[in-house]
TIMITOR-736220 format. One line per 10 residues: number of its first residue (from 0); for each residue x, y, z of N, C-alpha, C. Coordinates in steps of 0.05 Angstrom, whole numbers, plus 5000, padded with zeros to 4 digits. Layout:
N
NUM> X,Y,Z,X,Y,Z,X,Y,Z | ...
***
This chain:
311
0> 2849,8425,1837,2827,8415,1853,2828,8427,1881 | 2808,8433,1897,2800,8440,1921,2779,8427,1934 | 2772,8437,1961,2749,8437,1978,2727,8454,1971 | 2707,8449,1963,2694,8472,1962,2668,8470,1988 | 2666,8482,1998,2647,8481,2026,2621,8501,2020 | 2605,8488,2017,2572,8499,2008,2562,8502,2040 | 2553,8533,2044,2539,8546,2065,2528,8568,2058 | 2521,8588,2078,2510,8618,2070,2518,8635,2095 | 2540,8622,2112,2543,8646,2137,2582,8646,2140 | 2584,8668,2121,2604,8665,2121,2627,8669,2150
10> 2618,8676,2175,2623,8687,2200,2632,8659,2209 | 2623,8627,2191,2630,8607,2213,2651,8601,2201 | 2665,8614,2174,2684,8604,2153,2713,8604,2171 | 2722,8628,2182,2752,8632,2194,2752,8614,2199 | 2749,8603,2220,2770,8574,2227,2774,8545,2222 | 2748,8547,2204,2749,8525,2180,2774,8536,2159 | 2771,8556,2151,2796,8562,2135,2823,8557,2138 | 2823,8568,2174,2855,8573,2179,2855,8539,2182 | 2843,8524,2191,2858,8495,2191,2852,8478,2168 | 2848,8491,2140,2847,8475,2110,2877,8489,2113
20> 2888,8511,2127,2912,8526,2113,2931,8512,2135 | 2931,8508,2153,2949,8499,2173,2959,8465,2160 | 2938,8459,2150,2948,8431,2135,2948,8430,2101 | 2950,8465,2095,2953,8462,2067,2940,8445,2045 | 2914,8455,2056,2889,8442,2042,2874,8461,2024 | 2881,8458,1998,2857,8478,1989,2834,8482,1983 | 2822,8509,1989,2797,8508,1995,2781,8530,1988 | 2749,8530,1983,2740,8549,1977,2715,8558,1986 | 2693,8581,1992,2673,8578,2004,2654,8580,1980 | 2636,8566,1977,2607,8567,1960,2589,8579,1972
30> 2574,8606,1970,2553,8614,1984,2532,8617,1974 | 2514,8595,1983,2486,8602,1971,2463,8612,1980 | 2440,8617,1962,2425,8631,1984,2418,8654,1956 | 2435,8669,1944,2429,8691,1930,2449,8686,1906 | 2447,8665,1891,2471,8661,1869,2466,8637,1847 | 2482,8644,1823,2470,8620,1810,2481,8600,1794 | 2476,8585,1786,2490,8562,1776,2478,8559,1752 | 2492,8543,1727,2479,8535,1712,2481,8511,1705 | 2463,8499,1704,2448,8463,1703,2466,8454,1675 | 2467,8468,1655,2478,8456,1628,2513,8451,1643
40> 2530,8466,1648,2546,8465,1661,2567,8437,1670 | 2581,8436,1671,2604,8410,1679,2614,8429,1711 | 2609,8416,1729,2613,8431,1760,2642,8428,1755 | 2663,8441,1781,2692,8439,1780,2699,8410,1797 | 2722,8405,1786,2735,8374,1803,2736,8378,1828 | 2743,8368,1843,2749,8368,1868,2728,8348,1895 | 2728,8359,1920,2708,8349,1939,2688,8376,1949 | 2665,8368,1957,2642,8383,1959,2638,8380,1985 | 2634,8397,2008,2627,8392,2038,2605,8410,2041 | 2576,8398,2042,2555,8414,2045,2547,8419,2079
50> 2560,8442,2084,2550,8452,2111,2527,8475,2108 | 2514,8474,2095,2488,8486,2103,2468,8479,2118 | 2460,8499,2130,2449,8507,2165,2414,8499,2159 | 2402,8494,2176,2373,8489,2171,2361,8521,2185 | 2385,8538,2206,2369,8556,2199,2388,8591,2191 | 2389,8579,2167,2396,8598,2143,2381,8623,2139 | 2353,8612,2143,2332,8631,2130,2335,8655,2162 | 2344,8649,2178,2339,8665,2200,2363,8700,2197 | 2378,8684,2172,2404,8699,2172,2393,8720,2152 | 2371,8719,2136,2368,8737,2114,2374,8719,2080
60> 2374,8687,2082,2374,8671,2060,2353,8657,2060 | 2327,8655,2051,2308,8643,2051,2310,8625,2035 | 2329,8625,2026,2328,8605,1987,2342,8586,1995 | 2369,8593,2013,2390,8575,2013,2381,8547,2016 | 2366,8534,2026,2362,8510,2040,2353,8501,2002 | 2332,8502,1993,2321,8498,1961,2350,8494,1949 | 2359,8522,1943,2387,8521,1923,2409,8503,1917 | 2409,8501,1951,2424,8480,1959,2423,8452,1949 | 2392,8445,1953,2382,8415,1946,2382,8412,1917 | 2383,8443,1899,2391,8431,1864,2421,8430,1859
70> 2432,8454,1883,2464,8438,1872,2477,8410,1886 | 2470,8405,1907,2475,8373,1914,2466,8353,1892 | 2439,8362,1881,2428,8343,1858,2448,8344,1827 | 2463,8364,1832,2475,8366,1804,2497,8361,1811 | 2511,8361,1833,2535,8351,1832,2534,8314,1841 | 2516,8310,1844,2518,8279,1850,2515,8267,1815 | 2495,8279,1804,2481,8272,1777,2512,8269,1759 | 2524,8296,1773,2557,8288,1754,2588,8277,1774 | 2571,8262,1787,2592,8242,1804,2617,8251,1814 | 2608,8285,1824,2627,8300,1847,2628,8276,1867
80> 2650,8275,1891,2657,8270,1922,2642,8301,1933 | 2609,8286,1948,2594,8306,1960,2604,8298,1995 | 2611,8312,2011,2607,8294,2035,2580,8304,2052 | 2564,8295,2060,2533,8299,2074,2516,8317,2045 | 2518,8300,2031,2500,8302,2003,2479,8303,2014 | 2451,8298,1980,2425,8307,1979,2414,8299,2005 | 2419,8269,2011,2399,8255,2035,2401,8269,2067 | 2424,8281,2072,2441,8290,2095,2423,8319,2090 | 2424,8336,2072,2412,8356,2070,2382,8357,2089 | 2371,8324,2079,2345,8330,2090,2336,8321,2117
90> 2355,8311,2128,2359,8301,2153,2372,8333,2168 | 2384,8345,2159,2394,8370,2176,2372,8391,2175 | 2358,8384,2154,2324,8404,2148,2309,8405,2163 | 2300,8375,2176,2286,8374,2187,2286,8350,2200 | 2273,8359,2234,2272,8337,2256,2256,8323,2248 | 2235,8318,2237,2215,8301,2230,2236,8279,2221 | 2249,8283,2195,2268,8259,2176,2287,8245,2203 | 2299,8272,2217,2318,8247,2242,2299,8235,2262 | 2271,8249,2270,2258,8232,2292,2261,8201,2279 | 2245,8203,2254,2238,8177,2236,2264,8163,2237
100> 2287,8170,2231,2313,8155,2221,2322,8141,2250 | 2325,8161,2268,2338,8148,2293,2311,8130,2305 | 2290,8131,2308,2271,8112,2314,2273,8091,2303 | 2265,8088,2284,2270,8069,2254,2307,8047,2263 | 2323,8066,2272,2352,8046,2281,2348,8042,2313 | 2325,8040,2323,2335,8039,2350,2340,8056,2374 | 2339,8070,2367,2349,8094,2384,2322,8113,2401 | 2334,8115,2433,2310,8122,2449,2307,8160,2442 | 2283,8160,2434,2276,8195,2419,2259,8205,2443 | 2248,8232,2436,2224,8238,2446,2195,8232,2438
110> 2178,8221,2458,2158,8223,2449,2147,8250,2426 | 2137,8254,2406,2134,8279,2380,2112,8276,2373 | 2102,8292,2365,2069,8297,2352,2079,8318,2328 | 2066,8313,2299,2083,8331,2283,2061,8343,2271 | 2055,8370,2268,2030,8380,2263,2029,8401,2240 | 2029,8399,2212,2033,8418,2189,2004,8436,2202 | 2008,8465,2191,1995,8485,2202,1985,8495,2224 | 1969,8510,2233,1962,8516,2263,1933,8509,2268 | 1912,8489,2258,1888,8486,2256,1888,8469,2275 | 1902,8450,2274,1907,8428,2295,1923,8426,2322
120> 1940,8442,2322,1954,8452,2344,1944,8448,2375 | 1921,8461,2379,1910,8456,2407,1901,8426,2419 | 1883,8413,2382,1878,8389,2394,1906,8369,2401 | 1934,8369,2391,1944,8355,2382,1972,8358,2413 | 1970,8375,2425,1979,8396,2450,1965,8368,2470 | 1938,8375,2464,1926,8361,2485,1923,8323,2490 | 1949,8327,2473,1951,8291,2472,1978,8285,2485 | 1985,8305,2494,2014,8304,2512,2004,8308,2537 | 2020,8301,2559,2022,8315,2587,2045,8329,2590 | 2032,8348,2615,2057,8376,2620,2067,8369,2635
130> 2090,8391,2638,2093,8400,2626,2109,8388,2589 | 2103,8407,2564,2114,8390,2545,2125,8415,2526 | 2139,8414,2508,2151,8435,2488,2143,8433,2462 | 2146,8463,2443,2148,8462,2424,2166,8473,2412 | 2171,8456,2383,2192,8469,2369,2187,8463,2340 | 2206,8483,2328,2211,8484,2293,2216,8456,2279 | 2204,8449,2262,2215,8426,2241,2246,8432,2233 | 2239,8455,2224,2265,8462,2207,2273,8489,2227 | 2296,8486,2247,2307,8501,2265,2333,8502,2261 | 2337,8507,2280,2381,8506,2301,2385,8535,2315
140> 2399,8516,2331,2404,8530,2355,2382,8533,2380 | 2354,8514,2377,2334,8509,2388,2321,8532,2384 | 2314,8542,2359,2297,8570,2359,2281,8554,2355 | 2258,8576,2364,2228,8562,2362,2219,8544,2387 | 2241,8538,2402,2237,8519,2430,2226,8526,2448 | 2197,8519,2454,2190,8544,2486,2173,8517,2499 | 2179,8521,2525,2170,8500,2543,2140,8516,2552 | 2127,8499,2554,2095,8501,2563,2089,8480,2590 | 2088,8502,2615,2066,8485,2637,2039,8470,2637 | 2030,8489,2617,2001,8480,2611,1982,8480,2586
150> 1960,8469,2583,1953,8472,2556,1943,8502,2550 | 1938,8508,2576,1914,8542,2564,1941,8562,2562 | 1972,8549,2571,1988,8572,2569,1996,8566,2542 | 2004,8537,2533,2002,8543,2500,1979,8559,2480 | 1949,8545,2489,1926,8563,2467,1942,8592,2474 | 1948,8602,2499,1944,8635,2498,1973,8639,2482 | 1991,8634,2479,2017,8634,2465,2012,8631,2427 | 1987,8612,2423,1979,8613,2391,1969,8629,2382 | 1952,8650,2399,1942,8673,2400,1949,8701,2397 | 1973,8703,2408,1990,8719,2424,2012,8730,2398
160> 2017,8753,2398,2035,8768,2380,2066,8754,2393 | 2072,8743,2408,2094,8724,2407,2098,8699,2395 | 2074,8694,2384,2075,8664,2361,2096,8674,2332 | 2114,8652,2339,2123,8651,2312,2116,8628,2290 | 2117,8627,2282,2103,8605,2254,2133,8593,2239 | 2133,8569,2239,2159,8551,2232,2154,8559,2211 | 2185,8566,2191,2187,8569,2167,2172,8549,2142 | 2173,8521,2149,2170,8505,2132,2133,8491,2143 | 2121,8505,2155,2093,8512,2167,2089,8486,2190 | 2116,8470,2197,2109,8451,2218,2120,8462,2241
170> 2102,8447,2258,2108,8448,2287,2112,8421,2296 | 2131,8423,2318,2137,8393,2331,2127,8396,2361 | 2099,8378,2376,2106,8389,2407,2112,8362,2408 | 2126,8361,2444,2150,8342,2437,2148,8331,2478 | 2143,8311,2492,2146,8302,2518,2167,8323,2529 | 2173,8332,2550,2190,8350,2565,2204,8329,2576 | 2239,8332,2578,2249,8307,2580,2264,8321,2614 | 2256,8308,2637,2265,8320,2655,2301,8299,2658 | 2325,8323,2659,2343,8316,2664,2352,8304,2695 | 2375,8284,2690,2382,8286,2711,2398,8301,2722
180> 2422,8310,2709,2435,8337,2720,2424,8359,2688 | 2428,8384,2695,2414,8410,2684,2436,8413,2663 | 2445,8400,2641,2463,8395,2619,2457,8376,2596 | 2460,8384,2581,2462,8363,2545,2487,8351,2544 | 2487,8332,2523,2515,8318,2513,2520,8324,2485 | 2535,8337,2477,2542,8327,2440,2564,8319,2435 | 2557,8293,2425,2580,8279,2415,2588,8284,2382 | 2623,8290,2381,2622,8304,2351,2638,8277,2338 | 2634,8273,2314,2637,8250,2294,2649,8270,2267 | 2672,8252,2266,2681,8257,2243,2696,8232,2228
190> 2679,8229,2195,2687,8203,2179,2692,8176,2200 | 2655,8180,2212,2652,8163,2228,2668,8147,2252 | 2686,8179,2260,2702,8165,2290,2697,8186,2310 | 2693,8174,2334,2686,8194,2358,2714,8209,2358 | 2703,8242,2358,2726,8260,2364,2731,8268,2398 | 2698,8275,2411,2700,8289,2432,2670,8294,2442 | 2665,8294,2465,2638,8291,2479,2643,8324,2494 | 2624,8347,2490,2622,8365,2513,2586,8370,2522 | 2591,8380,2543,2571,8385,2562,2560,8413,2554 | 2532,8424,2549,2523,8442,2550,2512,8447,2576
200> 2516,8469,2590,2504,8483,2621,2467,8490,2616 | 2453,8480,2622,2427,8483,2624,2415,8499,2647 | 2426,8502,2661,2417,8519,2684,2407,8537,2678 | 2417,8556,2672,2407,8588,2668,2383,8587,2653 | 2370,8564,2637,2349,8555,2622,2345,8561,2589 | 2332,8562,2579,2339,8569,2549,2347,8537,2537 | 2343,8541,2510,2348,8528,2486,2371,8525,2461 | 2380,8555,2462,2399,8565,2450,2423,8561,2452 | 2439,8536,2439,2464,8517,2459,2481,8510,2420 | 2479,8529,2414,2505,8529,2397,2524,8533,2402
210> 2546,8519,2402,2578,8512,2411,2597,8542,2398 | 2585,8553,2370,2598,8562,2354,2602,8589,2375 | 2629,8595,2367,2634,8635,2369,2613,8653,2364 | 2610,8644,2340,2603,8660,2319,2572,8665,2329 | 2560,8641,2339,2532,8638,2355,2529,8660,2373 | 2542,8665,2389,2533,8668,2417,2550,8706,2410 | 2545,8717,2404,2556,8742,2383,2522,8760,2398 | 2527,8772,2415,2508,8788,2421,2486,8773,2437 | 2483,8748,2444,2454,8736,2446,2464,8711,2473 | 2483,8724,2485,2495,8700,2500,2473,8703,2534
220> 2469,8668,2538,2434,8669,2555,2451,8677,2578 | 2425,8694,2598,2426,8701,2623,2449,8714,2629 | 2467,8729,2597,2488,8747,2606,2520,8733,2613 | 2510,8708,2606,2539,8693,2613,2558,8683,2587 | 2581,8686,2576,2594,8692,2552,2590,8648,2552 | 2592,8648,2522,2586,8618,2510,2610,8612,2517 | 2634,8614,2524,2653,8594,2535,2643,8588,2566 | 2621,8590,2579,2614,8581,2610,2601,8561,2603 | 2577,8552,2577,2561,8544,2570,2583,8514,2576 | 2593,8515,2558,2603,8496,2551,2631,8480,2564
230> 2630,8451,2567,2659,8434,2574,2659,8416,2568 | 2689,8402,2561,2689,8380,2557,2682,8351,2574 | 2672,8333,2556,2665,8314,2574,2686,8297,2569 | 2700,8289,2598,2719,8270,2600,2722,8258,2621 | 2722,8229,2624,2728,8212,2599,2697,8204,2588 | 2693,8207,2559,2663,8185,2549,2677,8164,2531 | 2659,8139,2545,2668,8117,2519,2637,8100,2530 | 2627,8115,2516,2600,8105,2527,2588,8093,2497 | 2576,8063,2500,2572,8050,2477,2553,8068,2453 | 2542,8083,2454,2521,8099,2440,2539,8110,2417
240> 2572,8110,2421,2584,8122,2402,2583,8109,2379 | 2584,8077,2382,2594,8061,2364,2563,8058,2347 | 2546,8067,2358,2516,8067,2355,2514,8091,2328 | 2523,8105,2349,2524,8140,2330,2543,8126,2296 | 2563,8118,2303,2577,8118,2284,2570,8091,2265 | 2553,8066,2260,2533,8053,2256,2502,8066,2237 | 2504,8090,2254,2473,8103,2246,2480,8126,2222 | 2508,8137,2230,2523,8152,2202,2526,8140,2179 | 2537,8105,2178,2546,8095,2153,2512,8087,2145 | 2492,8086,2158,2475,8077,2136,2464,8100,2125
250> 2466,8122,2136,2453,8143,2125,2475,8155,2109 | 2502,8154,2106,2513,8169,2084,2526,8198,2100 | 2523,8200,2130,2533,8218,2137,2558,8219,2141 | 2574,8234,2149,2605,8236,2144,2623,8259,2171 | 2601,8278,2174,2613,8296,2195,2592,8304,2205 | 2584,8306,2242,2562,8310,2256,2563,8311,2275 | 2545,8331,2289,2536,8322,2316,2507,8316,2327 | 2513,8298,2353,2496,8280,2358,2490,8291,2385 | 2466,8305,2390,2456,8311,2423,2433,8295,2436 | 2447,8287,2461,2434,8263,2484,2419,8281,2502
260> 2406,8273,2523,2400,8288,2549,2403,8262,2561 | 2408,8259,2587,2398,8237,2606,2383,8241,2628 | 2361,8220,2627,2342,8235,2638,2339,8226,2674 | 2322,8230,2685,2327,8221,2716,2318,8197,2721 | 2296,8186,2699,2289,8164,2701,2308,8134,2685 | 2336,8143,2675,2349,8135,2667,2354,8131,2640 | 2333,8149,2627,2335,8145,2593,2366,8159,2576 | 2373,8143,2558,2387,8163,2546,2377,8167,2525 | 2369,8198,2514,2346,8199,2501,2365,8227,2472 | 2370,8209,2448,2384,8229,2428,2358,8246,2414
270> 2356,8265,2419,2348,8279,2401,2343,8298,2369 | 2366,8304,2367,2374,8322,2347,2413,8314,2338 | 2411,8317,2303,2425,8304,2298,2442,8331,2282 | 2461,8342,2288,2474,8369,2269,2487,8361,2250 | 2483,8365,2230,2505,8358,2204,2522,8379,2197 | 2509,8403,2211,2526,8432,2207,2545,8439,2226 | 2552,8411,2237,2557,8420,2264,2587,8447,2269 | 2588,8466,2289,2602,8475,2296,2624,8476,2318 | 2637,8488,2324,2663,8473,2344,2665,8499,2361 | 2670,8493,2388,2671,8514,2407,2702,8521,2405
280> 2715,8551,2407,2741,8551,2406,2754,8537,2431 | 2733,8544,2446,2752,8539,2484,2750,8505,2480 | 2733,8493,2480,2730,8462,2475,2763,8455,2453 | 2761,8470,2438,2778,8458,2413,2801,8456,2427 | 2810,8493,2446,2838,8491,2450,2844,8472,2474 | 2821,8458,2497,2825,8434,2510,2829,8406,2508 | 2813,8403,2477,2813,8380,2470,2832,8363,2467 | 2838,8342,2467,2863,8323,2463,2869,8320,2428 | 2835,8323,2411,2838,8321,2390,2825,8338,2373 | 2831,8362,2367,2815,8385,2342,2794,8374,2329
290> 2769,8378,2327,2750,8368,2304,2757,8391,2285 | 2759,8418,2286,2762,8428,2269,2784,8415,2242 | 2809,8408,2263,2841,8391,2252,2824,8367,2227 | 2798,8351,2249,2798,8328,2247,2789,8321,2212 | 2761,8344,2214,2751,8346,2192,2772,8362,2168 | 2785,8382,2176,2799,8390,2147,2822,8357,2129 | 2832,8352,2160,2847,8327,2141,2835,8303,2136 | 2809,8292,2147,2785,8287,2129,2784,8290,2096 | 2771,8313,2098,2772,8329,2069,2797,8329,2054 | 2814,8337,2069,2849,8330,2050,2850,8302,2038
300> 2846,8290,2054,2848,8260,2058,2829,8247,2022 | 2803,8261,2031,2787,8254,1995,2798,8273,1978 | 2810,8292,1985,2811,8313,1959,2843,8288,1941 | 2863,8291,1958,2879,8267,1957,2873,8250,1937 | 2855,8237,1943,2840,8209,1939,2845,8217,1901 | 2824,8244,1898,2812,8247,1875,2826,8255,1860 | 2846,8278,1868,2875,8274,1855,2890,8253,1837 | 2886,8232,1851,2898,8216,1846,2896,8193,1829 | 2866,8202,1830,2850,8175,1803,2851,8190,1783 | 2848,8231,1787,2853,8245,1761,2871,8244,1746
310> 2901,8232,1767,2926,8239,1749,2927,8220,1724
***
């Protein structure tokens, strides 16, 4: 028996690897996206960790996100240990499922307008005040995020050979949430216990606030390398965790991250919920506690488990 870890970029695998190996966990990568399975089939024993990305398709896998959702269906159907199974899939797909989920528990969101195709767009713009943003249903790493002053600078932007068109044909425009200081929060959760809170740097402006190495690989904003972006936040013990970790057990989630902004008018306002989430190296080697560590002996921890009812 092993780990088997369902994704399609294999660039985020190294150091998930080296710490299944540092604690002598075995493990394997599943890549989907261009590969196949067969449904008649009995899947292999072990535990299943679906880290696939919502934006996969950006990598050159258009399929992966689909493929994905028949092998979570077939390995639940034959009562694999999935961890962020079929339902988690669709919550990492798309902001629409977490606007709804975290609203639905309580939790302060952005005002959202959710608009399938571009026919409606202008009228639906004009039910916000500016400045306000738009973005992808199905994103990460905030692609698709562009802030708008005004409404005639969005029409001219729908117009404009710089329109991109959300993969899954939604658009989200979304209240502009003015910060109080020029930084994000993500809090990372693993088998529902707070690991570690860091700060993303907002200054330099942009959207693009993936933690990972592997992210920031040629495309790092305003020229400044992704270890500036980012620090740890210490000390947090701010009640929202126990909130976060509350809002995981009903949904079935298991490993994630959770991004706040706070705003000037005093909101704390969660936005976006990562199930794919990634780990900054510089964060990791400050941390008091590894999420990378946290989650492989996690996973050891069920593989263990299943072992053990097999013997």
């Amino acid at each position: 028996m092993k780990v088997h870890v369902i994704h399609e970029n294999p660039d985020w695998y190294l150091p998930l690897g080296a710490a299944f190996d540092e604690l002598a966990i075995p493990h394997e990568q599943w890549l989907l996206g261009d590969a196949m399975f067969d449904l008649d089939s009995e899947p292999p024993d072990g535990v299943f960790w679906s880290r696939m990305s919502a934006s996969s398709h950006t990598r050159g896998h258009p399929h992966a996100k689909d493929q994905t959702r028949g092998v979570l269906s077939w390995l639940e159907c034959h009562g694999r240990r999935v961890v962020n199974g079929r339902r988690v899939l669709e919550l990492e797909m798309s902001k629409v499922d977490q606007h709804t989920a975290l609203r639905a528990a309580g939790f302060d969101v952005p005002r959202t307008i959710a608009v399938a195709g571009t026919s409606e767009l202008t009228a639906a713009a004009s039910k916000l005040d500016v400045p306000f943003i738009s973005k992808h249903n199905q994103g990460g790493k905030g692609l698709g995020v562009r802030l708008f002053g005004s409404h005639d600078e969005f029409d001219a932007y729908l117009s404009s050979a710089d329109y991109a068109a959300p993969v899954d044909g939604i658009t989200l425009l979304q209240e502009y949430l003015r910060a109080a200081a020029p930084q994000i929060t993500r809090v990372e959760m693993v088998g529902g216990e707070f690991i570690y809170a860091i700060n993303a740097d907002t200054s330099a402006g942009g959207f693009e606030l993936c933690p990972a190495e592997a992210c920031a690989l040629g495309d790092e904003p305003a020229g400044r390398p992704a270890g500036d972006l980012f620090m740890l936040r210490e000390p947090f013990a701010h009640p929202i965790i126990g909130r976060y970790a509350d809002f995981m057990r009903r949904h079935d989630i298991e490993i994630a991250g959770f991004e706040f902004i706070e705003t000037v008018d005093g909101r704390l306002v969660t936005y976006d919920i990562n199930t794919n989430t990634n780990y900054n190296p510089g964060i990791e080697a400050a941390a008091p506690r590894s999420a990378l560590r946290a989650a492989a002996a996690f996973l050891g921890g069920l593989l263990g488990l299943q072992m053990r009812r097999a013997a």
